[in-house]
C-alpha positions in Angstrom: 0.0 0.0 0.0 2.8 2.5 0.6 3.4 2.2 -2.8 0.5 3.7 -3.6 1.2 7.1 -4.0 -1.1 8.8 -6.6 -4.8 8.6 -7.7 -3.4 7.4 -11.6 -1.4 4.8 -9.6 -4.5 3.5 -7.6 -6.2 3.6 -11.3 -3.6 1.4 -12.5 -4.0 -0.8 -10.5 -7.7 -1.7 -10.5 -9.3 0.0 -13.7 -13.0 0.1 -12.4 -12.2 1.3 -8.4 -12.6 4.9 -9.1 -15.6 4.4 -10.9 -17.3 1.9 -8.3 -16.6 4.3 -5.3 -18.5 7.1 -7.0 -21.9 6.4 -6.2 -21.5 5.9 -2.4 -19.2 8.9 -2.3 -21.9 11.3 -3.6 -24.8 9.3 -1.6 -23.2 10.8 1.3 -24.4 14.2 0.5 -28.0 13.1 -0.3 -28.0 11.3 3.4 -26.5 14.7 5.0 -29.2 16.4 3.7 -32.3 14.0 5.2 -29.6 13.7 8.2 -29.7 17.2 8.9 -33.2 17.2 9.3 -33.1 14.2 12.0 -33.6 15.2 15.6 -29.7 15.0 16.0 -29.4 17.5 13.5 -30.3 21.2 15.4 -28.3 19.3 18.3 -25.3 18.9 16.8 -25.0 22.1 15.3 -25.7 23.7 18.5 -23.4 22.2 20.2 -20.8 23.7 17.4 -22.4 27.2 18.1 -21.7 26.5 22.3 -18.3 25.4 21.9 -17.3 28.7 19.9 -16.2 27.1 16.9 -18.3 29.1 14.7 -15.3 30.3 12.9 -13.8 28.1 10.2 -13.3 27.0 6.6 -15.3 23.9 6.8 -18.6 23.0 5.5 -21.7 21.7 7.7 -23.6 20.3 4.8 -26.5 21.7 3.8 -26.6 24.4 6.4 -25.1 27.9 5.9 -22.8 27.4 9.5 -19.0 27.2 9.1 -16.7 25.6 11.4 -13.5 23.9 12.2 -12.3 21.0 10.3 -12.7 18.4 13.2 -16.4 20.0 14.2 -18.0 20.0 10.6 -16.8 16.5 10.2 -18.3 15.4 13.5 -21.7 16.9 12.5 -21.6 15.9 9.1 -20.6 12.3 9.7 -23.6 12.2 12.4 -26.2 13.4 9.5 -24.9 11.0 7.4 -25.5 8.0 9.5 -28.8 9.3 11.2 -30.9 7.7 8.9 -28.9 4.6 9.2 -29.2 4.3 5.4 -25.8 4.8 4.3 -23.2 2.0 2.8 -22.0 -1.3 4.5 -19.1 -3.2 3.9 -19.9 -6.7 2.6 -18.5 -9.7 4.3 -15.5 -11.3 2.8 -15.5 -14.0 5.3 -18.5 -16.6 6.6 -17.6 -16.0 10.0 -17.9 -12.1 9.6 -21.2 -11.8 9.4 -22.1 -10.3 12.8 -21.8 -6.7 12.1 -18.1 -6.2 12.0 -18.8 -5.4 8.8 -18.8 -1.1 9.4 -20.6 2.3 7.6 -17.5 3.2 6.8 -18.9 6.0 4.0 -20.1 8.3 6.9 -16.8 9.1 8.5 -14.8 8.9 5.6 -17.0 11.2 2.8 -17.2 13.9 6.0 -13.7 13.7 6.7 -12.2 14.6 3.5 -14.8 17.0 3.3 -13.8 19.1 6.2 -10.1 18.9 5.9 -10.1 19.5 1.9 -12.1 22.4 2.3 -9.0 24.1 4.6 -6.3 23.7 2.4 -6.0 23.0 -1.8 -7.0 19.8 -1.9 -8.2 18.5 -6.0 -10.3 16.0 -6.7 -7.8 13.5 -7.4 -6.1 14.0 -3.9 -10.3 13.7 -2.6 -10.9 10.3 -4.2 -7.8 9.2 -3.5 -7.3 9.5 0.5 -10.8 8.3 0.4 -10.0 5.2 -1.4 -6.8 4.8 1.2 -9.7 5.3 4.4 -11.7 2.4 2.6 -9.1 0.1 3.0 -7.5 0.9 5.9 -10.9 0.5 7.8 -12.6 -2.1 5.7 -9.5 -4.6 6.3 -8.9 -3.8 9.8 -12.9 -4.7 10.0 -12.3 -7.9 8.2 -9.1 -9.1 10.4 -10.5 -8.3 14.1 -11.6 -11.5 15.4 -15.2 -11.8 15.6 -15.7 -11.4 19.1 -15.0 -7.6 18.9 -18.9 -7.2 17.8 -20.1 -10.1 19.8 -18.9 -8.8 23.2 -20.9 -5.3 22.2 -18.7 -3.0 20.1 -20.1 -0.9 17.3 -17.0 -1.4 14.8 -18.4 1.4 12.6 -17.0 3.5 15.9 -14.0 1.5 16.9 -12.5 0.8 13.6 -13.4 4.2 11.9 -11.3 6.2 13.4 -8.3 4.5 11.6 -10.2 5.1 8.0 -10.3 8.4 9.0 -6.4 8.6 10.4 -5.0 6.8 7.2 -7.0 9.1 4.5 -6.0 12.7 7.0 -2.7 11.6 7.3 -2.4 10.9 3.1 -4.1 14.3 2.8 -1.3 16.1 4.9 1.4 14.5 3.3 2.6 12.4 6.2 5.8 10.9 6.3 6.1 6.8 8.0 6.7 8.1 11.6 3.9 10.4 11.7 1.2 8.4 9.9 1.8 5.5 12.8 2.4 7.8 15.4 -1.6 9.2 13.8 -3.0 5.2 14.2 -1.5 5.1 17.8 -3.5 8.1 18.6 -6.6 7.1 16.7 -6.7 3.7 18.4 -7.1 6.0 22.0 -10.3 7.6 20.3 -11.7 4.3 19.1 -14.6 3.5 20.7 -18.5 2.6 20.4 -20.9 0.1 21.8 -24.0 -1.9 20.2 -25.8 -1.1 23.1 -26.3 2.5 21.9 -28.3 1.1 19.0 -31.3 3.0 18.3 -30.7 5.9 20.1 -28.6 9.2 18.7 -25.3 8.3 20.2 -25.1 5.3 17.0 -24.6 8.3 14.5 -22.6 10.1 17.0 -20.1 7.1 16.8 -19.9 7.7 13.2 -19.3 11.3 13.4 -16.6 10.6 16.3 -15.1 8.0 14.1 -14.6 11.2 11.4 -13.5 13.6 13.2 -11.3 11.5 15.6 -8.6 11.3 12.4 -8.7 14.6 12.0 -7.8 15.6 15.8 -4.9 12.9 15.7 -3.5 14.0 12.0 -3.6 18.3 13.4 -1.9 16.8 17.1 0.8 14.7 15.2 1.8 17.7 12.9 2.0 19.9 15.9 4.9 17.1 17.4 2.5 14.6 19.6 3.6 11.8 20.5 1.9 8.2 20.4 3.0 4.7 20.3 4.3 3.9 16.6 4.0 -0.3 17.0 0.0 -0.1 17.7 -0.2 -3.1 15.6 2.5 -5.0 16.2 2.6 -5.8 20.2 0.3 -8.4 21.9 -1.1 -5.2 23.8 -2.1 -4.0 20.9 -5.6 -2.8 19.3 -6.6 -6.2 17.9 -5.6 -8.3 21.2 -7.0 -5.2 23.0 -10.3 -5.3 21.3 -10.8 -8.5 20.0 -8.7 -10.9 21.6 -6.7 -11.8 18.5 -7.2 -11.4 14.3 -6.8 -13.1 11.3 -3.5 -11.9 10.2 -4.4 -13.4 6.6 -7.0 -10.5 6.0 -4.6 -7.6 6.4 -1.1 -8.7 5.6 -0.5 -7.9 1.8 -4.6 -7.4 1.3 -4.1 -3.4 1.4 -5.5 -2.5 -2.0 -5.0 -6.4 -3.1 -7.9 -6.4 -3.8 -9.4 -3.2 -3.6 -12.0 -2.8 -1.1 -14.8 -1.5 -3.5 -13.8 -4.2 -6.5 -13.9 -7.1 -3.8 -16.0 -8.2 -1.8 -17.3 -4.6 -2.7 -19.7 -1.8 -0.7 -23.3 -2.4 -0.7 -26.1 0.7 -0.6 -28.2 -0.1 1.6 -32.2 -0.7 0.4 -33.8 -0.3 3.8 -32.8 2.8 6.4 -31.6 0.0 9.0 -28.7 -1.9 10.0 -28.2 -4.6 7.3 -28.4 -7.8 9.3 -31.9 -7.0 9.5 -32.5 -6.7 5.6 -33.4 -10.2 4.5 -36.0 -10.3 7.1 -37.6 -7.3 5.5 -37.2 -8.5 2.0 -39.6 -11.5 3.2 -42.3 -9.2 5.4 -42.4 -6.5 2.1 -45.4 -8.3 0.3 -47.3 -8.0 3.7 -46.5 -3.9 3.5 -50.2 -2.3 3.3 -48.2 -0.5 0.7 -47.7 -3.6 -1.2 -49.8 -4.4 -4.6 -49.9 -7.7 -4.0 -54.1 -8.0 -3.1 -53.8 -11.3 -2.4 -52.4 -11.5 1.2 -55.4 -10.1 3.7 -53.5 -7.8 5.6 -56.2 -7.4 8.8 -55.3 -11.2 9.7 -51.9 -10.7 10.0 -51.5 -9.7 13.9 -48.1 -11.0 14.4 -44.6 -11.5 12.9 -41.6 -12.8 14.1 -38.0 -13.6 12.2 -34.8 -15.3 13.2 -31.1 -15.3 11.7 -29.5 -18.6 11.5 -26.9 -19.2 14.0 -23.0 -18.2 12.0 
């Protein structure tokens, strides 16, 4: 992955990635708008306007308010997963089917947002530190052992913040030393639990996620300090997290293959986490907005579903 230094470089290498991470790229903005409109919305941006960081070059989506980098990409990555209707990450493994796969489109789209906006950041440079978040966060999702959600932890906020670090740091230009020294700070503002679920702090994750790789990228340019071998140790985030990973899903599998060419980012058809999906493929003919006249809705009084066990 170091390698990969340019966006004609990332081109190169997969001739349809560009192209495939288009459509959930600009999704994000559709979803900031509905998000912004979500009880969580005139919250968040309050809390902006009570913090004092009303001054700024970055965009709150949709809303004439400017702020810092790190604030517009908290409120922004919160709109965008309000709605709980953004991207997921498809599984690339059986035994990662239990929600490790994250939203990773929420923090990374609002990231790049807020830091491009401060500095001269093209298109090119855009697409690619977002293809570089993809990866970094998709595989570190894929590797964590499977325990990590089991045991309660919302991976959308506990790997994000990495996403976020790797695509800030590429945007800033970061040299070996300060991109891990950005990881070992991002792994202290990991963090999010299932048990938030349906309530406005899962968005929040998301947004925390985003704007926790800008606050490590601005720290580490201003000479902090953090531990450099966050991955390497047996105290580190994977043991720390999820007890152990498989090392097979991460070593050499940065950009090999691409995230959005395999196993690939799904749009989500329902405004709901996506383990529940199949279930409401199976209840839509019983919708009273369903055409189907043939199932007599007003005997229907109960349904129930179950997923299969792995």
């Amino acid at each position: 992955m170091s390698a990969i230094l340019s966006f004609d470089e990332v081109r190169r290498h997969s001739v349809n990635v560009i192209e495939l991470a288009k459509n959930p790229s600009w999704t994000a903005w559709v979803l900031a708008l509905a998000g912004s409109r979500a009880e969580s919305g005139p919250i968040s941006r309050k809390f902006v306007e009570q913090s004092g960081a009303c001054i700024g070059k970055s965009t709150i989506i949709w809303h004439p308010q400017k702020t810092s980098a790190r604030f517009a990409a908290l409120v922004n990555g919160i709109s965008i997963h309000a709605d709980d209707f953004d991207d997921t990450q498809l599984a690339a493994a059986k035994d990662r089917v239990y929600g490790l796969l994250d939203a990773s489109n929420c923090s990374r789209a609002a990231r790049n947002l807020a830091l491009a906006e401060q500095r001269a950041i093209n298109g090119k440079e855009w697409m690619l530190a977002y293809h570089l978040g993809v990866e970094v966060e998709c595989k570190i999702a894929e590797a964590i052992a499977p325990r990590h959600y089991e045991d309660g932890f919302h991976t959308t906020g506990t790997c994000g913040p990495f996403g976020s670090a790797a695509a800030c740091a590429k945007l800033l230009n970061f040299d070996l030393s300060k991109t891990l020294k950005t990881f070992g700070l991002a792994a202290s503002n990991s963090g999010g639990l299932r048990e938030n679920f349906g309530t406005m702090t899962k968005p929040y994750q998301a947004g925390h996620a985003a704007e926790s790789g800008i606050v490590s990228t601005e720290l580490v340019g201003l000479g902090w300090t953090a531990a450099e071998q966050i991955w390497k140790r047996i105290e580190d985030f994977f043991h720390a997290a999820g007890g152990s990973y498989d090392a097979t899903a991460i070593m050499d599998r940065l950009g090999n293959p691409w995230t959005f060419a395999s196993p690939g980012v799904s749009l989500k058809p329902y405004p709901s986490g996506s383990l529940t999906h199949p279930a409401m493929t199976e209840l839509a003919p019983t919708s009273l907005f369903h055409l189907d006249a043939s199932i007599c809705r007003p005997e229907i009084s109960r349904a129930s579903s179950s997923l299969p066990d792995g």
